[in-house]
Structures are given as structure tokens and as C-alpha cells.
C-alpha positions as CSV (number, residue, x, y, z in Angstrom):
1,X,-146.3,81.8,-93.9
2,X,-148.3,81.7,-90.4
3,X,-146.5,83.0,-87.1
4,X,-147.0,81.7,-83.9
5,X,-146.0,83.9,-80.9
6,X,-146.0,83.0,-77.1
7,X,-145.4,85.6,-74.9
8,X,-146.7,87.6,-72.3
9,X,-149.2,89.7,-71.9
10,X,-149.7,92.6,-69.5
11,X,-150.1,96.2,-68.1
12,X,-147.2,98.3,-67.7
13,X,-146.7,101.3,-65.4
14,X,-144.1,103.3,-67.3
15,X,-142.7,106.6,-66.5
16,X,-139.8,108.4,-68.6
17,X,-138.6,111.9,-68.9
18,X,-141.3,112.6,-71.7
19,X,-145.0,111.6,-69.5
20,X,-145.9,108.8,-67.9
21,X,-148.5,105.9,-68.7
22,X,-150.2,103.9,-66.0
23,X,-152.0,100.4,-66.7
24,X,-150.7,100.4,-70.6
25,X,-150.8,97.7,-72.6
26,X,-147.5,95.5,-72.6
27,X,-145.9,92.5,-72.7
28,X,-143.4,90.7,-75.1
29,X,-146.6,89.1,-77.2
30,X,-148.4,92.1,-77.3
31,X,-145.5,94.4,-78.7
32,X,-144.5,91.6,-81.3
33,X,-148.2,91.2,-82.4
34,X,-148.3,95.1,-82.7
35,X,-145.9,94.9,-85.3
36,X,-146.0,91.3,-86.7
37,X,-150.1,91.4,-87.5
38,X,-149.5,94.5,-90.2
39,X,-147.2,92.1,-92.3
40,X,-148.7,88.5,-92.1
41,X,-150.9,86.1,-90.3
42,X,-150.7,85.4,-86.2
43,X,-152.1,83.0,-83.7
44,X,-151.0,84.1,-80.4
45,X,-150.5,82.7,-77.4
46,X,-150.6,84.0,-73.8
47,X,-152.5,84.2,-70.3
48,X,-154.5,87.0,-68.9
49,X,-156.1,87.5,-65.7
50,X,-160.1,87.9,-65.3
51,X,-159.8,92.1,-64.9
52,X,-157.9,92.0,-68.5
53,X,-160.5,93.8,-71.2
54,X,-161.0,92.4,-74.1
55,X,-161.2,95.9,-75.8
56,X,-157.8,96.3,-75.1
57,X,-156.7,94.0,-77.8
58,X,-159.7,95.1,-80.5
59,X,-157.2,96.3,-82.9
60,X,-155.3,93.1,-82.8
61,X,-158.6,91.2,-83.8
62,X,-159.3,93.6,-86.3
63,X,-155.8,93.2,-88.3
64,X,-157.2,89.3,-88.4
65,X,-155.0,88.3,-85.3
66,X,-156.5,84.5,-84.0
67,X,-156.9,85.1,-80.1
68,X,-157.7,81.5,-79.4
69,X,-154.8,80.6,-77.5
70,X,-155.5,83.5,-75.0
71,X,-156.0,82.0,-72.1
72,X,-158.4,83.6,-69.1
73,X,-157.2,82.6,-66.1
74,X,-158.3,83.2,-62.4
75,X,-156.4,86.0,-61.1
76,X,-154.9,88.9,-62.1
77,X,-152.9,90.1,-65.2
78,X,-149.2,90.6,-65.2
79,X,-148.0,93.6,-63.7
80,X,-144.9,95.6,-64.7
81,X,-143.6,99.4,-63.2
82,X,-140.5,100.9,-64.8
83,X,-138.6,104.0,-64.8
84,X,-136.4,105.8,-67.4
85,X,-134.3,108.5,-67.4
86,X,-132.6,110.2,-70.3
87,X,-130.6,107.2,-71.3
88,X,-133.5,105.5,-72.7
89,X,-131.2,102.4,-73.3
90,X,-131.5,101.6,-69.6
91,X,-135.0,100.6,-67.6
92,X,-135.3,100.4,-64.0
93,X,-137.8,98.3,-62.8
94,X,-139.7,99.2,-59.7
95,X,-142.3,96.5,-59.1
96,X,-143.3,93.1,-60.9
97,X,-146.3,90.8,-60.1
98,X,-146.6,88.1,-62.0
99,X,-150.0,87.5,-61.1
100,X,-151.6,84.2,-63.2
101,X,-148.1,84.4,-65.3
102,X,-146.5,83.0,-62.4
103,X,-148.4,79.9,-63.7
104,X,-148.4,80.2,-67.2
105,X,-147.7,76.8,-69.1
106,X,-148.5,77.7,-73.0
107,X,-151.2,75.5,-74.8
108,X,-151.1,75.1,-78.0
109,X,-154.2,74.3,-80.0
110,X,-153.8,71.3,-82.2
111,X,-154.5,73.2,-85.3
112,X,-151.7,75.6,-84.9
113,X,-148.9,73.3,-84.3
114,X,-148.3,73.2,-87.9
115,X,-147.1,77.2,-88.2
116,X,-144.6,78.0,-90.2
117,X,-142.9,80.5,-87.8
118,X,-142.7,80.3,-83.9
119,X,-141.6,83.2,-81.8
120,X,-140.8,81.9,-78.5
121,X,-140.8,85.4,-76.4
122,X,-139.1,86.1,-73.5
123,X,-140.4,83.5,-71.1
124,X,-139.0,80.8,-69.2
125,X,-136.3,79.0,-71.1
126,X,-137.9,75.3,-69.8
127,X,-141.5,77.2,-71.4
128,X,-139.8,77.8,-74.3
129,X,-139.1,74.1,-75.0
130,X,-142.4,72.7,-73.9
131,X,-143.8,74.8,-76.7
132,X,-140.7,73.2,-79.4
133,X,-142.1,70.2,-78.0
134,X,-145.3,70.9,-79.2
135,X,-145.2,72.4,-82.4
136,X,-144.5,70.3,-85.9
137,X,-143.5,71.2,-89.6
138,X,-141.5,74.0,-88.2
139,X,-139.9,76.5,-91.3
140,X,-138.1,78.8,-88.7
141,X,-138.0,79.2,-84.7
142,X,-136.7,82.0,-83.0
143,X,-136.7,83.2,-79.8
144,X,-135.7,86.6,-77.4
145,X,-134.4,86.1,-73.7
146,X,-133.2,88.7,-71.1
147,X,-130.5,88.9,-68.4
148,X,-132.8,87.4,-65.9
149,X,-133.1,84.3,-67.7
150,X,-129.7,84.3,-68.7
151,X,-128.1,84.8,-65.0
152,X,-130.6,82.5,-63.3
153,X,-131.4,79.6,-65.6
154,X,-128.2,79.4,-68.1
155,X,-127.8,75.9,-69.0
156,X,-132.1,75.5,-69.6
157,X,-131.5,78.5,-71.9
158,X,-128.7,77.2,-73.8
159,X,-130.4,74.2,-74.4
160,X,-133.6,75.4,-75.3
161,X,-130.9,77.9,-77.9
162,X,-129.6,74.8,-79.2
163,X,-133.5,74.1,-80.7
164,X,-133.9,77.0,-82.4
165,X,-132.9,78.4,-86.5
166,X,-132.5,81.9,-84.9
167,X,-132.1,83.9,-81.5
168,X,-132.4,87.6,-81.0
169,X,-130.8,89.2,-78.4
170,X,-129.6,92.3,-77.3
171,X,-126.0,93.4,-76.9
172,X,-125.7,93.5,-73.2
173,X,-127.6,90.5,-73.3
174,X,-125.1,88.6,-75.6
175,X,-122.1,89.6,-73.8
176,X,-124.1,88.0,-70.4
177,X,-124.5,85.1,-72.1
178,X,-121.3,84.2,-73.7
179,X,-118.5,86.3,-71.7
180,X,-117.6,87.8,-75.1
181,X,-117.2,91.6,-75.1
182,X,-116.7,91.4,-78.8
183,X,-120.2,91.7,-80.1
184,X,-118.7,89.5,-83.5
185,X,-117.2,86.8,-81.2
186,X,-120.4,86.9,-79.5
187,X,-122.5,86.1,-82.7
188,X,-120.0,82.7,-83.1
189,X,-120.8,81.2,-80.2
190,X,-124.0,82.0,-80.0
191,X,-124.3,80.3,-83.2
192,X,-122.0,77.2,-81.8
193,X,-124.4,76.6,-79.7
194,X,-127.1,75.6,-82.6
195,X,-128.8,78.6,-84.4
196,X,-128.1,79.2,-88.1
197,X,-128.6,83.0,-87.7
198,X,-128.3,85.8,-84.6
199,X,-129.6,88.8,-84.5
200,X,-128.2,91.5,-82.0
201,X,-130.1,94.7,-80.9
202,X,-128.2,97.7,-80.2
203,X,-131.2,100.3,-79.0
204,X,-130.3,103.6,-80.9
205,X,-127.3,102.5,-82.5
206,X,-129.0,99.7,-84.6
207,X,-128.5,95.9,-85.1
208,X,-126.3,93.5,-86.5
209,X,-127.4,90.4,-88.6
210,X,-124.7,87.1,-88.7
211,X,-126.0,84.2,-90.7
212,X,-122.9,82.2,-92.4
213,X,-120.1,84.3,-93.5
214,X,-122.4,87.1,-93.6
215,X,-122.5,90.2,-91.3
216,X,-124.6,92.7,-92.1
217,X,-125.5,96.3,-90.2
218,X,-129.1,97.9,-89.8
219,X,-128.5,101.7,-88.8
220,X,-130.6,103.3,-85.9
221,X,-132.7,105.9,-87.5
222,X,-131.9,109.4,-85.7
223,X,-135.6,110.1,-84.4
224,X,-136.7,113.8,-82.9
225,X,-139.5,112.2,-80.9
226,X,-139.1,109.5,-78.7
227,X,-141.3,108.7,-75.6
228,X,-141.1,105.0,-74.5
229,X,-138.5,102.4,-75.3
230,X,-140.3,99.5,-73.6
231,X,-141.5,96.8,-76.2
232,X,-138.7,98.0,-78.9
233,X,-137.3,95.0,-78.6
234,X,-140.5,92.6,-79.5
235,X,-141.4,95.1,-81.6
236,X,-138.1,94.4,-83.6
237,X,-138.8,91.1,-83.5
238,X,-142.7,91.5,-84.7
239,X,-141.4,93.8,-88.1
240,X,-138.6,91.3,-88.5
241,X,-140.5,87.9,-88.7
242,X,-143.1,89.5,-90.1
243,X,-141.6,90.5,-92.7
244,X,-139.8,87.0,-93.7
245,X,-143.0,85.1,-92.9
246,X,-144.5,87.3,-95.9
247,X,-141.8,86.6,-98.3
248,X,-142.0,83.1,-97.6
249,X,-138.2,82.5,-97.8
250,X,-134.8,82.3,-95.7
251,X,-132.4,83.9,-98.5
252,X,-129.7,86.5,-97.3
253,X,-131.2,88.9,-99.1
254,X,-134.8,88.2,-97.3
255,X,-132.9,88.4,-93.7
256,X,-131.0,91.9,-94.6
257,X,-134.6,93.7,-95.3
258,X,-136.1,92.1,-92.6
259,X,-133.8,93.6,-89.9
260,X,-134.8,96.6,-91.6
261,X,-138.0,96.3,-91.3
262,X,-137.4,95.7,-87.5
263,X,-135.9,98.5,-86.9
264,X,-138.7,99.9,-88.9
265,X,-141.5,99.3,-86.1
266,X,-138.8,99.7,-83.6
267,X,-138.3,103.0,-84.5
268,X,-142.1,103.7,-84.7
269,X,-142.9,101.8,-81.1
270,X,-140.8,104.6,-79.2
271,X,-142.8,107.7,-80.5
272,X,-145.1,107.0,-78.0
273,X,-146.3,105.3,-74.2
274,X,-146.7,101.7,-74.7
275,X,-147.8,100.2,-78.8
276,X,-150.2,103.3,-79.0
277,X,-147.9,104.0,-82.4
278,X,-148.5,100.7,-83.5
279,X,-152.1,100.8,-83.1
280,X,-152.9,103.5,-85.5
281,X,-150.0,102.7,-87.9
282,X,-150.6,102.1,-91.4
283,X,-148.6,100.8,-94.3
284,X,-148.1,104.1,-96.3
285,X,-146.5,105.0,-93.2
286,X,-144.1,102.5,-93.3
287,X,-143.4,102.5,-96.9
288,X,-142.4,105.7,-95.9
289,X,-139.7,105.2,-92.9
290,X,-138.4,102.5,-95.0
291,X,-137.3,105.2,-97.4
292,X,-135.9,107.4,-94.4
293,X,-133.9,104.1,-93.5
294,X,-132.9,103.5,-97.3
295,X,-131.5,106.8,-97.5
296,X,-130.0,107.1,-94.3
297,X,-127.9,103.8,-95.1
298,X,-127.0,104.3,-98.8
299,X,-124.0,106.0,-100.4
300,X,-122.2,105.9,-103.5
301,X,-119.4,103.7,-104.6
302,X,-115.8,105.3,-103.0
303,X,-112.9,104.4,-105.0
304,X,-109.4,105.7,-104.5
């Protein structure tokens, strides 16, 4: 199965407690493609200004990702400065220029509007729908949002929700949304709206998968090393689509190891400034933090 991802694309400025990266590669596309392009095909879709370099994004072209639909406009590239302290769970954002993204209206080349999986990233809810309205023979749609979106454009977002198989969403970000503070009661209407399945992201403490009756919960692996939190999120995402668009299938069973998964890259995109940890990952590697997640999560049968 074939993913198509719109997002953005950008440089971040990020500082934490653990260093500091100026003019890093970000952006919701980006970190999703990071993880995504290890596990199956990608056509990506974004806009970059004319001082983006092309180098930047060598690894992506190199894991086979089609860069067709990255669009060069006149300008300058999205531009986002944030700041961290110890609670890593919590970004303060000191400048964004959106630069040509103020203008961005997704394209999508004829030949990809048959993909099997669309990510809609965080953009725009009315974006987010011009690109449903493009796309055909659709297996699964999904798509992330944020508070911004949700606080400034909620009826747009809720109807572009009502389009999609499958939202992901963190928890602060579901609780916005629906005025739930139970994260479960959240999920359900969520789901009312039109999904089949939710995920929620809980930083650190994990994720939580609702799809019919069934719940189920993806531990946060305890890490000793962790540098940069921004792009966990699409990272997630990238590991978790990636994962069911090479199975080629929508069973429970699929769903449950691709939230692992998720948390897989997840958990491998905050070891370091920006999707550095991404770049230079390789599947042994993960094979191997999958086993650190299997163990972490297991235990025997308890009868009493």
C-alpha cells in the first residue's frame, strides 16, 4: 500500500535543556516521512521556499521517497522557534513565519490520487478537505490537528473529521476538541463525529487505540536520552501508517502493532535535535526497540 502525506515543511529553531539546534529540518511532512519511508512507499506533498536545499531532504530520496509534489515556491521556507524546558510535554513557541506556507494550496499530481493511504498533516482543516476532494480509491485517511486549528477553525475541522477512517490526536488536544476530560469519553465522540478509529497520543505516558469495542494501550518506553520532542507526534503518525500500509490490512490485530510501532519511531525521534535519529536509523535497530517495547508491556497470566 502507497501513502500519501501533506504536510509542512520547514526549519525549526529549537532549544531545550539538552542543546540547541538552529535552522533544523522540521515540519509535520518531514517528521512523518522520517519514519513512514523505512516501512513503505511515500509521495509527499508540500511547499518550500527558493533558500530550501535540496540536500536537506537526500536521505528521503534515497529510502525511494517521490518528491514530485514538492513544490518550490517564491519566497521563503516556513519558519518555526521553540523553547522547552524540563517538561518536555510542553513547547513554547517564540516566533513563526509562515513564509510561502501562508499560501500553500496542496496539488496533487494526477497519478497519485489513487494512494492507498492519505495522511492529511496538521494543516488547515478547509486544506485538508481540498486534498479529500482530490484523492480517489481511498483504503484509509487519517489526519493530525493541533489546538490552533481546533480553537480557531472548529466547525471546518469537524467536518473535514467527519471525512476521514481515522484521526490522531493528542490528549490535550482531544479534550480541546470535545470538552471531555475523560480521555475514553473523548475517543466516542470523536468517533461520533465519523472516524472508525482514534488514536490518542499521551507524550511519555504512551497512547491509546479505540476502534469498535476495542481499547487498547501502547506503553511509553522509559528512555535515558532524550533531546527534542518536536516531530514526536508525526513521527508517531509516520511508524504507525507505515506500518499498516505494509501489512496491507485494517484488522485489530494490524492496528494494535501499529501504534507500537509509532511509539517505536516516536521514541527514537526524541534522542536527538530535529529527525537527525531518523536519518541514520536502520531496521535492525528497530527490530530491536520493538523487543524493549515487547518486554516492557508483557507479563504473565495473574489468577487468584
Amino acid at each position: 500500500m502507497s501513502i500519501l502525506v501533506i504536510g509542512s515543511v520547514a526549519f525549526d529553531h529549537v532549544k531545550t535543556p539538552f542543546g540547541e539546534a538552529p535552522e533544523a529540518l522540521g515540519g509535520s511532512a518531514i517528521h512523518f516521512s522520517a519514519a513512514a519511508s523505512l516501512l513503505a512507499k511515500l509521495r509527499l506533498v508540500g511547499v518550500v521556499g527558493e533558500d530550501f536545499p535540496q540536500a536537506r531532504i537526500e536521505f528521503l530520496k534515497n529510502r525511494g521517497v517521490d518528491l514530485a509534489g514538492l513544490e518550490i515556491a517564491k519566497g521563503k521556507t516556513f519558519r518555526w522557534k521553540g523553547e522547552y524546558g524540563f517538561d518536555l510535554n510542553v513547547a513554547k513557541t517564540l516566533d513563526t513565519q509562515l513564509n510561502v506556507f501562508a499560501d500553500f494550496a496542496p496539488k496533487i499530481p494526477e497519478s497519485w490520487k489513487d494512494a492507498d493511504v492519505v495522511f492529511l498533516g496538521n494543516i488547515h482543516p478547509a486544506l485538508q478537505s481540498r486534498v479529500l476532494d482530490q484523492v480517489r480509491k481511498k483504503r484509509l485517511t487519517a489526519l493530525d490537528t493541533m489546538n490552533f486549528w481546533i480553537e480557531g477553525e472548529p466547525e471546518a475541522l469537524k467536518r473535514v473529521i467527519a471525512r476521514v477512517d481515522l484521526v490522531i490526536i493528542n490528549e490535550g488536544e482531544a479534550r480541546q476538541l470535545t470538552k471531555e476530560a475523560s480521555l475514553v469519553a473523548a475517543a466516542r465522540k470523536i468517533r461520533s463525529l465519523g472516524p472508525k478509529v482514534v488514536v490518542i497520543k499521551r507524550g511519555e505516558y504512551g497512547s491509546l487505540l479505540f476502534h469498535g469495542e476495542d481499547v487498547f494501550s501502547a506503553p511509553g518506553l522509559p528512555l535515558e536520552t532524550v533531546k527534542d520532542p518536536t516531530g514526536a507526534g508525526d513521527s508517531f503518525a509516520g511508524g504507525f501508517l507505515g506500518f499498516i500500509a505494509s501489512r496491507g490490512d485494517l484488522s485489530a490485530g494490524t492496528l494494535r502493532q501499529g501504534v507500537i510501532m509509532g511509539s517505536a519511531m516516536a521514541s527514537f525521534n526524541v534522542e536527538d535535535f530535529s529527525c537527525r535519529r531518523l536519518e541514520t536509523l536502520t531496521l535492525p535497530e528497530i527490530n530491536r526497540r520493538l523487543e524493549e517495547f515487547k518486554r516492557l508491556a508483557h507479563f504473565e497470566e495473574i489468577r487468584i
